[in-house]
C-alpha angles and dihedrals in degrees: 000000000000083000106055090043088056096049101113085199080063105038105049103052126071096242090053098055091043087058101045096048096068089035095063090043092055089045100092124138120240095259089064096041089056086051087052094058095050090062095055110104113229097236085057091044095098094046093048086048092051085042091051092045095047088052087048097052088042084054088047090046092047093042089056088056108135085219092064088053107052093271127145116265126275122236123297089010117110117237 
């Protein structure tokens, strides 16, 4: 993760900075996770557990993105 925040191809363009900003959030160690979840109520455990899989499926989705792997474009995106 120190090496794509320091990626000024990253860092310098809006896109880049969008991105990194959730990816160094997300980037906690287990130990924090496990304090997070400490944190969650009980009444509000179900609705933290549906939040945390719908991030997940949106990282998998992104993560799929023919772009990212090397991939042409999609519509409406510059290449």
């Amino acid at each position: 993760m120190p090496n794509l925040c320091r990626d000024p191809s990253l860092r310098l363009t809006e896109p880049g900075r969008t991105l990194l900003h959730p990816l160094t959030a997300q980037s906690l160690d287990s130990g924090t996770w496990r304090w997070l979840a400490t944190g969650v109520p009980v009444h509000r455990r179900a609705d933290v557990v549906r939040a945390a899989r719908r991030c997940a499926e949106q990282w998998l989705q992104f993560a799929g993105e023919p772009e990212l792997r090397g991939g042409t474009p999609g519509p409406g995106r510059a290449g």
